[in-house]
C-alpha positions, -999 to 999 in steps of 0.1 A, spaced: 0 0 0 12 33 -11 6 61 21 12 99 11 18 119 38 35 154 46 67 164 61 51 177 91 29 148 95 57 124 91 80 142 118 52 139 145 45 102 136 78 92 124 78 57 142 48 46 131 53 54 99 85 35 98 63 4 112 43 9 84 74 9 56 86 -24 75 51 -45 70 57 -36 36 40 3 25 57 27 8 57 63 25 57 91 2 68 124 14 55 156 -1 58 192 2 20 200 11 29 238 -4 44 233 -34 27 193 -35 58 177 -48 73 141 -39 102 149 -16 113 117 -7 102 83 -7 100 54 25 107 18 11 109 -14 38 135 -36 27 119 -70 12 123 -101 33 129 -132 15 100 -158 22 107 -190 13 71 -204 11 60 -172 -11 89 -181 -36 76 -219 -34 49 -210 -47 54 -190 -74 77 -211 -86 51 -235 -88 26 -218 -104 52 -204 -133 68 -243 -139 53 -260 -165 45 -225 -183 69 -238 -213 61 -271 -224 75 -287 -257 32 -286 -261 28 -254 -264 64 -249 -282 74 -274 -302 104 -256 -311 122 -261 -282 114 -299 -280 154 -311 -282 185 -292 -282 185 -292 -319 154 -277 -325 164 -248 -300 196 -246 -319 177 -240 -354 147 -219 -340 177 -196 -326 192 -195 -359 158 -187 -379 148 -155 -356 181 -142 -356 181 -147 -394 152 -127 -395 162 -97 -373 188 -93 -390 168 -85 -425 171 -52 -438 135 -33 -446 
């Protein structure tokens, strides 16, 4: 979650708002008078080992030799790689 907030706000609530950036919000500073992003509050991103699980689940099996038959065998990767570079490289 994204949080906006002004200097003067931020200065009287500073510890909560750095909670709030360390379960994961963003603070954005502002100057309320001239309503410009002064500065911006990022948490630093824990690794979780289950999250990654899965997602890495969900994304395996994405690219099958099904779906792309091109990249069956070695070979075939070897000669599909050779086809598209062959036709980048074409001149309009």
């Amino acid at each position: 979650m994204i949080i906006n907030v002004s200097i003067s706000q931020f200065r009287q609530q500073i510890a909560d708002y750095i909670a709030k950036a360390r379960d994961g919000h963003t603070i954005i500073l502002r100057d309320e008078k001239k309503d410009e992003k002064i500065a911006q509050l990022v948490g630093k991103k824990k690794f979780n080992p289950d999250t990654f699980t899965k997602a890495l689940k969900i994304a395996s099996g994405v690219l099958t030799a099904a779906n792309h038959p091109e990249w069956r065998t070695k070979k075939d990767v070897s000669a599909w790689v050779e086809k598209e570079r062959k036709a980048s490289d074409r001149n309009y």
